[in-house]
C-alpha positions as CSV (number, residue, x, y, z in Angstrom):
1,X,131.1,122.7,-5.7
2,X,127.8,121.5,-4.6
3,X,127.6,118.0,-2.6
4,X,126.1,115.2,-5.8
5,X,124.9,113.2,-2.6
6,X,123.3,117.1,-0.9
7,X,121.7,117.7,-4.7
8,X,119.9,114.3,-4.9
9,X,118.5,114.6,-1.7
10,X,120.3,111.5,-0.3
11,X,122.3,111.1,2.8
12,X,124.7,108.0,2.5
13,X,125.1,107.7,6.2
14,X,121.1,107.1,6.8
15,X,121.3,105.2,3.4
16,X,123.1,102.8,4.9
17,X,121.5,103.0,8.7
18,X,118.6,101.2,6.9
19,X,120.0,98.3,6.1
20,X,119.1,97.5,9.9
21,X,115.4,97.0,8.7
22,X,116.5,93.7,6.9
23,X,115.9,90.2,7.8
24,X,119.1,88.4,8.2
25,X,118.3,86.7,5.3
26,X,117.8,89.5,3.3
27,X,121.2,90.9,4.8
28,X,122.8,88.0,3.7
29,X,121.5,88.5,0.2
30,X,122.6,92.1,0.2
31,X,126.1,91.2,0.9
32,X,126.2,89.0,-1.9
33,X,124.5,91.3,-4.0
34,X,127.1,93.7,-3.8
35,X,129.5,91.1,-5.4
36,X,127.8,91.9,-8.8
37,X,126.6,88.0,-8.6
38,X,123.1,87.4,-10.8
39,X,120.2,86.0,-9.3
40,X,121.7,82.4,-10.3
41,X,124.8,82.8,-9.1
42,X,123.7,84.2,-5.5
43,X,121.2,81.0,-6.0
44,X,123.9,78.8,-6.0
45,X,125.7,80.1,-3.5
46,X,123.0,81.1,-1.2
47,X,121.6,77.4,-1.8
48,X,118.0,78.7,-2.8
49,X,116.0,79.2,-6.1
50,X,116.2,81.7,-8.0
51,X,112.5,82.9,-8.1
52,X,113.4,83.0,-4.2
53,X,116.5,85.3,-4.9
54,X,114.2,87.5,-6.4
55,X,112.3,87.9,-4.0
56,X,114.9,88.5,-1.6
57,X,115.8,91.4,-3.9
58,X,112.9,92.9,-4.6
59,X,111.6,93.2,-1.0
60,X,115.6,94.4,-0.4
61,X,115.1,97.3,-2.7
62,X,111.6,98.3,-1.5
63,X,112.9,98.4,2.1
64,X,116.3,100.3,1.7
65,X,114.5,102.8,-0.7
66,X,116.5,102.3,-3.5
67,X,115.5,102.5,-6.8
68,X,117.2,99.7,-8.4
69,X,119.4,96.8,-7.9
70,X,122.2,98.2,-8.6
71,X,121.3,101.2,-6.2
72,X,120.8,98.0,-3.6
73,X,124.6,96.7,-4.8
74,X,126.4,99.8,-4.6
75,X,124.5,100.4,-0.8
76,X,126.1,96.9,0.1
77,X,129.5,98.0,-0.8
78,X,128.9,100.8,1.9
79,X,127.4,98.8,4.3
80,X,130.1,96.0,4.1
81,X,131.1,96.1,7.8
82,X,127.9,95.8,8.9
83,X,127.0,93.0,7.0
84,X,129.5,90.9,6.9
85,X,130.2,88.0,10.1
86,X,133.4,87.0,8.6
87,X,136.0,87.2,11.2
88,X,139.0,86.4,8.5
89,X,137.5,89.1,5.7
90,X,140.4,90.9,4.4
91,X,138.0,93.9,3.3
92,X,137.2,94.4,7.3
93,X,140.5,94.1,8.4
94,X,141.5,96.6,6.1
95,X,139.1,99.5,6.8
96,X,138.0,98.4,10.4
97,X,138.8,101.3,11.9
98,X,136.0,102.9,9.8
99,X,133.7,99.8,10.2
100,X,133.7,99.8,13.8
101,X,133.0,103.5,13.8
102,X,129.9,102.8,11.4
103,X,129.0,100.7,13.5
104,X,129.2,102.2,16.9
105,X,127.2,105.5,15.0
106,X,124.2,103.0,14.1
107,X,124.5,101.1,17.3
């Protein structure tokens, strides 16, 4: 069986390596993003306006090379260790073993 990932020309692991080109802002966007939150929801929880939340998520999908949203959402899922600060986050603790060893690789 041929790799879906080797056949689409993608590589997740540099995929998610480019998250690194995001502003902190736009990193915190991204996380939330991959919530499946709309633009007003992140709004409110991001405390900014919408129009801005768009933005953010434009500029998100341009720099990650994605060509959707929803490409950007399922990227954040993957990238989940390294964007997320929280030290309680029960989604870290459980796989960071495989978090730390993402992010030594992109270190």
């Amino acid at each position: 069986m041929t790799c879906p990932f080797r056949s689409a020309g993608k590589d997740p692991g540099a995929e998610v390596a480019k998250v690194n080109l995001l502003t902190a802002r736009e990193k915190e966007v991204l996380l939330h993003l991959g919530t499946g939150a709309g633009n007003r929801e992140l709004a409110g929880k991001l405390g900014i306006a919408e129009r801005t939340v768009k933005a953010h998520v434009q500029r998100i999908v341009m720099k990650l090379d994605q060509t959707s949203r929803l490409e950007a959402a399922v990227l954040s899922v993957l990238a989940h260790g390294l964007l997320c600060t929280d030290p309680l986050c029960g989604a870290c603790r459980t796989t960071g073993t495989q978090h730390h060893r993402l992010r030594t690789a992109l270190s």
